[in-house]
N, C-alpha and C positions, 0 to 999 in steps of 0.2 A: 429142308434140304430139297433140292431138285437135281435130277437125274434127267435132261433133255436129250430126246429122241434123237437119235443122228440120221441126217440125211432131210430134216425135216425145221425148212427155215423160222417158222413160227415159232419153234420149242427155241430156237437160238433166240429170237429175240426175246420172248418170253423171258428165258435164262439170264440175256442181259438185264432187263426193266428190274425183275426182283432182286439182282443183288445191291439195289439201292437200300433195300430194306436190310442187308447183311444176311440175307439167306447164302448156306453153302451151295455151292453149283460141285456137281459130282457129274466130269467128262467121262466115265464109264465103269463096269465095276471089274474091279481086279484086287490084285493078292492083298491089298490094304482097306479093301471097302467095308469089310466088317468093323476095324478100327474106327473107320473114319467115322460107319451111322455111330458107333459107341461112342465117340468122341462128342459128337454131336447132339445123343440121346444126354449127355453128364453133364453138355455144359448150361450154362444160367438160361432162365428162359428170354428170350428176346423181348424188345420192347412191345409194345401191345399199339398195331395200328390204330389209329384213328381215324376215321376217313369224317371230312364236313359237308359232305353231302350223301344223298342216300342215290343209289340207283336209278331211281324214280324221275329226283331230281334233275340230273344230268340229263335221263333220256329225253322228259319233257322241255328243256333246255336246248336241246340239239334239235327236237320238232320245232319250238317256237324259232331258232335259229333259220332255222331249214324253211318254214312257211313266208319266214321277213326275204330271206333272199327269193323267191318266187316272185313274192306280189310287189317285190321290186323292178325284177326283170320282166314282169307283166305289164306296169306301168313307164316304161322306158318310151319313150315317144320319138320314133327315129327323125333327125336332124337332115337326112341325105334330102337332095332335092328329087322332085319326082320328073321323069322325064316322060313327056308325051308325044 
């Protein structure tokens, strides 16, 4: 269940990303919030993520990305003509 901070755009998006997974999104607590965590605490437990890569993976993924666009834009050999 998630309860996103208001006022605070990152908990929004947050809030949207995880209801892919079918987590509840709880807009604030009021006269039914008791019900709703109870509802929530009774029913089936949710599917169990998987994820195919680890952390690690990714980040070192996003450096080797990150290093190929450099030593690309380092070896770019400008075409303009030189003027003397």
């Amino acid at each position: 269940m998630c309860l996103p901070i208001k006022g605070q755009y990152e908990q929004f998006c947050n809030a949207e990303s995880i209801k892919r997974f079918d987590v509840p999104i709880v807009q604030g607590i009021d006269k039914v919030f008791s019900a709703t965590v109870n509802e929530w605490l009774s029913a089936p437990s949710p599917k169990k993520l998987s994820l195919s890569h680890s952390t690690g993976d990714i980040v070192q993924h996003v450096i080797e990305k990150a290093l190929a666009q450099k030593e690309n834009r380092c070896n770019v050999v400008s075409t303009a003509p030189v003027l003397e």
